[in-house]
N, C-alpha and C positions, 0 to 999 in steps of 0.2 A: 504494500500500500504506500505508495508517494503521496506526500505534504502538498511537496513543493516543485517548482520545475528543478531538474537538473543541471542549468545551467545556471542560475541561479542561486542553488545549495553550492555547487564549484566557485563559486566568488564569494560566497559566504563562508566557504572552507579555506580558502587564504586569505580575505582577509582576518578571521581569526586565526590563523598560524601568522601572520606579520604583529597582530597586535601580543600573540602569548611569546613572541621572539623579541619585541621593544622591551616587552614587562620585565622579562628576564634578564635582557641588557643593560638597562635600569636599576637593577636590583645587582648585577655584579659591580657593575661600577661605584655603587652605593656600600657595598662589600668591599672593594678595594681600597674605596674611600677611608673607611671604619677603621681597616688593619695599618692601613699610611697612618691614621691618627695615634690608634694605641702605641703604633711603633713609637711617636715622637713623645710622646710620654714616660714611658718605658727608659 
């Protein structure tokens, strides 16, 4: 049973993998960030 068109669910399938791939890149950076801080404390 289909929702939705399939070309449409295909664009809705990347861009949710582009948006869960920024989130993640975000969030290392934010980690890299964190560990450069404690270092300079440390």
């Amino acid at each position: 049973m289909e929702l939705t068109n399939p070309a449409v669910t295909d664009g809705v399938n990347i861009f949710v993998n582009i948006v869960v791939f920024l989130v993640a890149f975000v969030h290392a950076l934010a980690f890299v960030n964190a560990r450069k801080e404690n270092q300079k404390k440390g």
